[in-house]
C-alpha positions as CSV (number, residue, x, y, z in Angstrom):
1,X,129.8,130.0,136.8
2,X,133.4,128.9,137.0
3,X,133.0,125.7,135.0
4,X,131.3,127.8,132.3
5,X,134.4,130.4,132.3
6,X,136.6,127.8,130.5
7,X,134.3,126.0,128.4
8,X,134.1,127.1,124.1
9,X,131.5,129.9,122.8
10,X,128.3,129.0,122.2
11,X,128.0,130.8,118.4
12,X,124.5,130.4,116.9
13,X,124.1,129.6,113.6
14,X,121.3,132.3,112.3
15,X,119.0,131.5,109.3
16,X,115.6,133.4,108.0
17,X,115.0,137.4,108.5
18,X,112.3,137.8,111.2
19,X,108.5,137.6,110.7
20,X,106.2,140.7,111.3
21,X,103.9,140.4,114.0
22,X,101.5,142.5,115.8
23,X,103.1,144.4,118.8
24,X,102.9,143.6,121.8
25,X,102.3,145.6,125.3
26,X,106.0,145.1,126.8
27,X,108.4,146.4,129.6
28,X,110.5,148.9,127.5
29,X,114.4,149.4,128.0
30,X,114.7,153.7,129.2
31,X,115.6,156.0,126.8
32,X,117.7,157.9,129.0
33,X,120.0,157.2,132.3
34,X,119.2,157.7,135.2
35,X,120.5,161.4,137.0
36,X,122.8,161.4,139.7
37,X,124.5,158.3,139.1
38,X,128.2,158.9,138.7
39,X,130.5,156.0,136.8
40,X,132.9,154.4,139.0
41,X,136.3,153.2,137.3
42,X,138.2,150.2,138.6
43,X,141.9,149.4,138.3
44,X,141.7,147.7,135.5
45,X,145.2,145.2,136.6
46,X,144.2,141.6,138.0
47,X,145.9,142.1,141.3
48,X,142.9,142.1,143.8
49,X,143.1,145.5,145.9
50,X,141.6,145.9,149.5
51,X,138.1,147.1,149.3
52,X,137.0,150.3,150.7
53,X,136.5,150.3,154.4
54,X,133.0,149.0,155.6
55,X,130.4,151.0,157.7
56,X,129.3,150.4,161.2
57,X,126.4,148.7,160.1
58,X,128.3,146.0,157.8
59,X,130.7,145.4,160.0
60,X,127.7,143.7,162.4
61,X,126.2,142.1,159.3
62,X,123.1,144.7,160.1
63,X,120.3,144.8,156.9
64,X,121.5,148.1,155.5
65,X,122.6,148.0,151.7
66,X,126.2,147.6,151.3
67,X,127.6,147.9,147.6
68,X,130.6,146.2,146.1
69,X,131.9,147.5,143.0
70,X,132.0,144.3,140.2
71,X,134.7,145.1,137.7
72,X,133.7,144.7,134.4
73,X,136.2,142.9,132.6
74,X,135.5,142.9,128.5
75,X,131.7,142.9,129.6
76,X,132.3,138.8,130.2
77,X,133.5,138.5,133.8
78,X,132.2,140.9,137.1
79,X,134.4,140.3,139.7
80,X,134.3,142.0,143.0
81,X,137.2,141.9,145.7
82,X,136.5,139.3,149.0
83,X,139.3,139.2,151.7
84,X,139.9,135.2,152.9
85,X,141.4,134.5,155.9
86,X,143.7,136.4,159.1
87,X,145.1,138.5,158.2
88,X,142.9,139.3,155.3
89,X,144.1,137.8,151.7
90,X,142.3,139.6,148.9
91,X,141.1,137.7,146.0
92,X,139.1,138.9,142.9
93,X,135.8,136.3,142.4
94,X,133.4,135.9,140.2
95,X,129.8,136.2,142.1
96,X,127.7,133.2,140.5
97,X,123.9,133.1,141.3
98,X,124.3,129.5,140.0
99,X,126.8,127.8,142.3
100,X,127.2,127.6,146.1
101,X,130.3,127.1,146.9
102,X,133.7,129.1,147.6
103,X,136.3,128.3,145.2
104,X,140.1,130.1,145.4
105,X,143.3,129.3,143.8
106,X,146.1,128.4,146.2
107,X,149.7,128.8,146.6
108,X,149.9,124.8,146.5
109,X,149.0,125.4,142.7
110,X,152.1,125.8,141.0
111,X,150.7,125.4,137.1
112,X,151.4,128.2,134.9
113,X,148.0,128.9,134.7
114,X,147.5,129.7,138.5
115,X,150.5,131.8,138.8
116,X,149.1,134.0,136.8
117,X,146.5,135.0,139.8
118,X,146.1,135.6,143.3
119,X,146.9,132.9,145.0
120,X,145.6,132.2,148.8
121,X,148.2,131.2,150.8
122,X,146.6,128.7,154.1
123,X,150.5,129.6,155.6
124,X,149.6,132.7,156.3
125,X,146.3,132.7,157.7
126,X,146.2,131.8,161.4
127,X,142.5,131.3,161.4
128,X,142.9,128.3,158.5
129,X,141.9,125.2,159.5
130,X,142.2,122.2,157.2
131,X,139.7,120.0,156.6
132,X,141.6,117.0,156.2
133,X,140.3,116.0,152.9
134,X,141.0,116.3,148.9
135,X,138.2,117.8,147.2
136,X,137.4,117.4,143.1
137,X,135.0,119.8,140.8
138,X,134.3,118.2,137.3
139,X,133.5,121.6,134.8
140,X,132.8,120.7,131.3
141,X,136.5,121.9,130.0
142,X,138.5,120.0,132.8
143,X,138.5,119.4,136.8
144,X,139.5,121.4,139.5
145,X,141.6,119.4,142.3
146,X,142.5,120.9,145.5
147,X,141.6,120.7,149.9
148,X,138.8,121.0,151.7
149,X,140.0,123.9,154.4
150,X,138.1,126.5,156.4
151,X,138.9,130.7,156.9
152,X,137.2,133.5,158.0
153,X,136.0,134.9,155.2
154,X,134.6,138.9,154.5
155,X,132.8,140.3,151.9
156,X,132.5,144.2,152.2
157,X,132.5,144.3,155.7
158,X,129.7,141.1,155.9
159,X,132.1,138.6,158.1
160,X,131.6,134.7,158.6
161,X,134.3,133.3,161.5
162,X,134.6,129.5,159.4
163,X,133.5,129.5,156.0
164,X,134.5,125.9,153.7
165,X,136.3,126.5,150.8
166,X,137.9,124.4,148.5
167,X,141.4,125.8,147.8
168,X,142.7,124.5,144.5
169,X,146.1,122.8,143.9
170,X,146.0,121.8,140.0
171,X,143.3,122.2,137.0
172,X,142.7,120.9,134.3
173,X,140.8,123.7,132.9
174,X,141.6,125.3,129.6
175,X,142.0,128.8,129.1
176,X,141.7,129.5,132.8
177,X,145.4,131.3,132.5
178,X,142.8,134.3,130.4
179,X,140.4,135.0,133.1
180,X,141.0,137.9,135.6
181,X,139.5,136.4,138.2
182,X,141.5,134.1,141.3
183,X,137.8,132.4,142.2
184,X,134.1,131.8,142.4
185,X,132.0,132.4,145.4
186,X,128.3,131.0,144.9
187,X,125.6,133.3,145.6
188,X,122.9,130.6,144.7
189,X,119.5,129.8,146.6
190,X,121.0,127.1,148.4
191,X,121.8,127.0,152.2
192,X,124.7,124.1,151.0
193,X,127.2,123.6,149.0
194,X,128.0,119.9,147.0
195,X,129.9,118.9,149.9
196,X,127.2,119.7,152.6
197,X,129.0,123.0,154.2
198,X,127.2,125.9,154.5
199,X,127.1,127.9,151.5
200,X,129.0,131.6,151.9
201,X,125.7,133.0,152.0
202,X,124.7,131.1,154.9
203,X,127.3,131.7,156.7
204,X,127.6,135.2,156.3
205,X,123.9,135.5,157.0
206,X,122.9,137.2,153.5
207,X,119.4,136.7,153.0
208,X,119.1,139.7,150.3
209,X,121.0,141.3,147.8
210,X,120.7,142.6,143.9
211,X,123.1,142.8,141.1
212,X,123.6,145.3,138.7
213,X,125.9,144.5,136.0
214,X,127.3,147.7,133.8
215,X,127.3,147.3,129.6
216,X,130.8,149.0,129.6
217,X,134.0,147.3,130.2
218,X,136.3,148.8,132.6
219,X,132.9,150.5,134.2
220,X,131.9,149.6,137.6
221,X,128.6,146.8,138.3
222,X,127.5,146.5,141.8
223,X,126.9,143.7,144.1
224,X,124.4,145.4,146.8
225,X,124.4,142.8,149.8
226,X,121.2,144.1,151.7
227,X,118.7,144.8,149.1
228,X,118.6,147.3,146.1
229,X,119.7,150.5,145.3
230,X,116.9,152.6,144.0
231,X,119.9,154.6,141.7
232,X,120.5,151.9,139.9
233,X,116.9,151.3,139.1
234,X,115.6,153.0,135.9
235,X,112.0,154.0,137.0
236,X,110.5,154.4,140.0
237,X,108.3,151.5,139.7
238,X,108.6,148.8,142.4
239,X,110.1,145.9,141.0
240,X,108.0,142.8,139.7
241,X,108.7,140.3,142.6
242,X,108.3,136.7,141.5
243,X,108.5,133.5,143.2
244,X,111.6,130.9,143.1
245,X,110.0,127.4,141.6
246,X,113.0,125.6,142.2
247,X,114.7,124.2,146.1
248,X,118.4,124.9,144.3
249,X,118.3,127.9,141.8
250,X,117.0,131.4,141.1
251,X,114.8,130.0,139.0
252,X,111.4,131.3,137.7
253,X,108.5,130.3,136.3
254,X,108.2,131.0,132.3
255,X,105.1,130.7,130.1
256,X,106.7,131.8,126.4
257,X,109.0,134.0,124.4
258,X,108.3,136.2,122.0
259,X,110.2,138.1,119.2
260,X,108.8,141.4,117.4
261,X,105.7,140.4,119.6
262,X,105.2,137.3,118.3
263,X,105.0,134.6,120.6
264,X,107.1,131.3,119.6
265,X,105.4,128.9,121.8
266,X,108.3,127.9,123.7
267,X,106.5,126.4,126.2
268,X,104.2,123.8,124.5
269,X,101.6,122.2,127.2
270,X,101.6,119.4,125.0
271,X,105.1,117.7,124.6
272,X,104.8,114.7,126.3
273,X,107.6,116.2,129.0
274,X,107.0,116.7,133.1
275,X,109.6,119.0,133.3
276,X,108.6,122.5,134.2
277,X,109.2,125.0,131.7
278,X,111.6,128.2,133.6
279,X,114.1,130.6,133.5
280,X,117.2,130.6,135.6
281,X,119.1,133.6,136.3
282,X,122.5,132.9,136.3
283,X,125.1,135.7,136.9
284,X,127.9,133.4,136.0
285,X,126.7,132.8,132.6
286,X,127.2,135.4,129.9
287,X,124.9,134.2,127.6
288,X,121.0,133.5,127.2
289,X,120.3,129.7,126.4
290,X,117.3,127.4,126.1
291,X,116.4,124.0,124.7
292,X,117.6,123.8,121.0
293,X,113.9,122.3,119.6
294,X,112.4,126.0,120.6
295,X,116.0,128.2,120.3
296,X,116.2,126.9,116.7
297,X,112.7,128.6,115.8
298,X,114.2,131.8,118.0
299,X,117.5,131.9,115.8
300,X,115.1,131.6,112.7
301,X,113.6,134.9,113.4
302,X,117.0,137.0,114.1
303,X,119.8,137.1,111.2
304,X,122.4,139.4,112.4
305,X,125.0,140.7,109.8
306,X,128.6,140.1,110.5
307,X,129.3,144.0,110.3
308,X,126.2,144.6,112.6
309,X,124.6,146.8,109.8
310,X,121.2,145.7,110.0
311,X,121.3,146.4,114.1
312,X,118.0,148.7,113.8
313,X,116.0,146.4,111.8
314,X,116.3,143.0,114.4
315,X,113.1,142.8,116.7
316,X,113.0,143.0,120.6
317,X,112.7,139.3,122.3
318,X,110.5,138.8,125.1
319,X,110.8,136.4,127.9
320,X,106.9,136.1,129.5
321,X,107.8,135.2,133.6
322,X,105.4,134.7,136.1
323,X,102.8,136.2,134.1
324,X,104.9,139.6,132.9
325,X,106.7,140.3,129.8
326,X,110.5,141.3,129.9
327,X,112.0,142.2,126.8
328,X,115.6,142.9,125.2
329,X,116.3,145.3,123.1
330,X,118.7,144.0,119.7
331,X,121.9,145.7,121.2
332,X,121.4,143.7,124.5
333,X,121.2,139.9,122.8
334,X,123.8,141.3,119.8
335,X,127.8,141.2,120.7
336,X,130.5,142.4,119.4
337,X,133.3,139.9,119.4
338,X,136.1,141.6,117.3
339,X,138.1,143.4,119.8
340,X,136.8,144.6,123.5
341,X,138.3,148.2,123.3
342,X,136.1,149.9,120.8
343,X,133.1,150.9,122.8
344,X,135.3,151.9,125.3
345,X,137.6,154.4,123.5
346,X,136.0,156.8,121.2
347,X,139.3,157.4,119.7
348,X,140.4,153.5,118.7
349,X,136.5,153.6,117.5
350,X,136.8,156.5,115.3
351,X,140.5,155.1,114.0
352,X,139.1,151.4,113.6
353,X,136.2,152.6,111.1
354,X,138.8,155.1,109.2
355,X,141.4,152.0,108.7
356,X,138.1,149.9,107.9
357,X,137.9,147.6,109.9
358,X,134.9,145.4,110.3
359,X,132.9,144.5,113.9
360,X,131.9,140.5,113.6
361,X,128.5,140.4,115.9
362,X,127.0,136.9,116.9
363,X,123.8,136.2,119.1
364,X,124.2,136.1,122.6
365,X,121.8,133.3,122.0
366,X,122.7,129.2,122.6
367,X,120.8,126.2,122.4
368,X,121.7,124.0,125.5
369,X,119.7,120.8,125.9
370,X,119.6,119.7,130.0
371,X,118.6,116.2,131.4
372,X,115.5,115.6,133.4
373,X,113.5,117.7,135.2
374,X,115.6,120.4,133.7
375,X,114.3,119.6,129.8
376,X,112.8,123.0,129.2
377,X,114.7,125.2,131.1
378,X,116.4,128.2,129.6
379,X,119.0,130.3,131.5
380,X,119.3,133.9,131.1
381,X,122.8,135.1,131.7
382,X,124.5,138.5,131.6
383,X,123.1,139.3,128.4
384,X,119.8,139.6,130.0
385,X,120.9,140.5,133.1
386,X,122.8,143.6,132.1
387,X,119.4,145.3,130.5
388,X,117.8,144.2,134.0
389,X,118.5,145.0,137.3
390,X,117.7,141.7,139.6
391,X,116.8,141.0,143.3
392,X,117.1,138.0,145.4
393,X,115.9,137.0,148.4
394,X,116.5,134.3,150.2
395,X,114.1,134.4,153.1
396,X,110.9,134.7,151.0
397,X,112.6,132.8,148.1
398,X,111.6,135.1,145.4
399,X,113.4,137.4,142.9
400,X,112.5,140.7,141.2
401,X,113.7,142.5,138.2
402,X,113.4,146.6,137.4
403,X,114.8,147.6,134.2
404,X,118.7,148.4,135.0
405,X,119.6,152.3,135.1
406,X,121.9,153.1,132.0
407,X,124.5,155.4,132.4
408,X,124.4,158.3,129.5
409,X,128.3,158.9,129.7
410,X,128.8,155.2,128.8
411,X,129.0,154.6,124.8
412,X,127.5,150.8,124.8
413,X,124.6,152.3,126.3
414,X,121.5,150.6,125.7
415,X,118.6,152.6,123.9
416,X,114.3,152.1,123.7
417,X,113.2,149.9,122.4
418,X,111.6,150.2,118.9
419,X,113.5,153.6,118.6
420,X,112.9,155.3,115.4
421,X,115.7,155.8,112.3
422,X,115.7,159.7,114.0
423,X,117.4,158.2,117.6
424,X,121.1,157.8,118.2
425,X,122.6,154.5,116.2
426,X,122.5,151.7,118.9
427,X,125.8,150.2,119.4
428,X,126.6,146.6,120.7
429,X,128.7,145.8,122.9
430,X,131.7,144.8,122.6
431,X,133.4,141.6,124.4
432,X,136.2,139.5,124.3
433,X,134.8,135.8,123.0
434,X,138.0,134.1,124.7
435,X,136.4,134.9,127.9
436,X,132.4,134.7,127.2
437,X,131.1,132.6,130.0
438,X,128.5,130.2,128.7
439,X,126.7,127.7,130.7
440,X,127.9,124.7,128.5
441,X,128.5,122.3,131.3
442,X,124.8,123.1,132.5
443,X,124.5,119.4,131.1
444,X,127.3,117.5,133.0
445,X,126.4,119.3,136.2
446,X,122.6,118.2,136.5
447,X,123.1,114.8,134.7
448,X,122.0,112.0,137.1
449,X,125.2,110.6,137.6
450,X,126.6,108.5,141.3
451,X,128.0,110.3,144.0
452,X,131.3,109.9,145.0
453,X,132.8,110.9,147.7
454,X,134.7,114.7,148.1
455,X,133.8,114.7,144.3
456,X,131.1,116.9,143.3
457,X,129.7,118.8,140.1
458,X,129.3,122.5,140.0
């Protein structure tokens, strides 16, 4: 989510070794990748580049699967390329299954921090329309200010005439100047956005699509507007469909979650609280976070070493949704926050441990208390999402996860879980912490507060 992209990592403090604890019957990461699925390798610069040209069926906004490449920036940001306005502009977003609006950076934004990205420039568009109205977004590390205006926007080949956007003028936002990306465009359940517009989805008539997020920066992810592709998949399994239980997020019903097997009873029937327990998948986020009173017992259970030596001995987690067990492997909820290259380059990697030079790994694991009817929900961000593949569709509001091909040639690549001390050494993966995305301002967003007019939170 964009207010997430500037807000402060959430570092868990970690305590007690894990418990043992019977096994239990879980949905295994693969040991191996999946054949016939070739990496694809972005430009890594932040200047947006015209996406590839669409096919016949796109171009009508027909139901055939149509992939955009998400570029994998420091595994914290996927950003894929949308084209605003005519002629087209082309703008590098962040796709966020949390939010429902379209956000860009405009030429009327003159801060430092803006020039540093693609601007959109409402000039030269001849299809902009303005809507005659400032527009405010309140994010937990500042606001964004800017004008309500309408374009044409396309998103490979998928085209919407009049889409509402709010093009931004001035931020407060720290640390936006670091992020790659020149937007957000919301790819949430909702058919509106805070303002009342149609959401981009709406508009462009998306009803399915699936995300597949790579573990390696500079790798390609895909955005696959249509439905899913089965070479991204894992195994040939259908995936597990589940209903939506919420009218404004991908969220899904959870019972518990486990670690080593063990279930934590994070879901007590019993706490005196209405609010449904459930998991929300948020693309936008790149962490996993839940109500402190049961992520404190979670972070009890895992103690990482700051030199991720003890990588092997930490126990799967578990996440129990609509009645089926999803799990993590410890290289999937560990990262690597010392410097973004190493899993990338074999070389730097092999001259990092000859100089000796240490990794510093932290949980991708917050606590994050929400208000109201939100009390026990926990969102599962990019570090769960990367391990599996997810599906979302609108129409029969429902959403499905199949464990995420992994690509062999990659060197973050995620192994089985429970492998022996014979398999390859897992490695984690390495990130930038300057750019993590948590969902810190989860809390300001969905606290009860008045409505004010053109002022809205994410």
């Amino acid at each position: 989510m964009l207010r997430s992209a500037f807000a402060a990592l959430l570092v868990a403090a970690v305590a007690a070794a894990p418990q043992s604890a019977p096994a239990a019957t879980v949905l295994a990461a693969p040991q191996s990748a999946v054949d016939g699925l070739e990496p694809m390798i972005v430009d890594t610069t932040t200047v947006a580049q015209p996406p590839p040209p669409p096919s016949p069926a796109a171009e009508s906004n027909a139901t055939a699967t149509v992939v955009l490449p998400l570029r994998n920036t420091r595994n914290t940001q996927y950003m894929g390329v949308i084209s605003v306005g005519t002629p087209p502009q082309h703008l590098n977003v962040i796709f966020d299954t949390g939010s429902n609006s379209l956000v860009v950076t405009s030429t009327a934004c003159i801060q430092v921090s803006c020039l540093m990205h693609s601007r959109f420039s409402s000039d030269k568009s001849r299809t902009y329309v303005d809507g005659g109205r400032p527009m405010a977004m309140r994010f937990a590390g500042g606001d964004v200010d800017g004008e309500l205006g309408y374009d044409a926007l396309e998103v490979a080949g998928w085209r919407a005439p009049r889409q509402a956007m709010l093009a931004m003028s001035s931020n407060s936002i720290q640390g936006y100047s670091l992020g790659s990306f020149d937007g957000i465009l919301g790819i949430g359940l909702g058919r509106k956005d805070g303002e009342g517009e149609a959401s981009p989805l709406e508009s462009l008539g998306v009803t399915r699509f699936s995300v597949w997020l790579s573990g390696r920066s500079g790798e390609d992810g895909a955005l696959v507007l249509g439905g899913l592709r089965r070479e991204l998949c894992a195994t040939a399994e259908p995936p597990h469909t589940m209903p939506v239980v919420s009218d404004t997020h991908w969220a899904v019903a959870l019972s518990d979650v486990g670690v080593g097997g063990a279930p934590l009873g994070a879901c007590p029937t019993a706490n005196g609280s209405a609010a449904p327990c459930r998991a929300i998948l948020d693309t936008g986020t790149s962490l996993i976070t839940g109500p402190k009173a049961r992520v404190d017992p979670l972070l009890k259970r895992l103690s990482v070493n700051p030199d991720c030596s003890n990588l092997r001995e930490l126990p799967p987690i578990t996440f129990e949704l609509a009645g089926r067990s999803f799990a993590l492997p410890p290289e999937a909820y560990v990262l690597n926050v010392s410097g973004q290259v190493l899993n990338d380059s074999p070389v730097l990697r092999s001259l990092h441990e000859f100089v000796g030079a240490t990794p510093k790994c932290v949980l991708a694991i917050g606590a994050l208390d929400l208000p109201g009817e939100h009390a026990n929900t926990w969102i599962l961000g990019d570090a769960f999402l990367r391990t599996w593949y997810s599906l979302y569709d609108r129409a029969d509001r429902s959403v499905a996860l199949t464990l995420a091909a992994v690509r062999d040639k990659a060197p973050g690549a995620a192994i089985a879980l429970g492998a022996g001390r014979g398999a390859a050494r897992p490695r984690v993966r390495s990130v930038s912490a300057d750019l993590l995305l948590p969902a810190s301002s989860w809390a300001e967003r969905l606290a009860p507060v008045p409505r004010r007019a053109n002022v809205f939170h994410r």
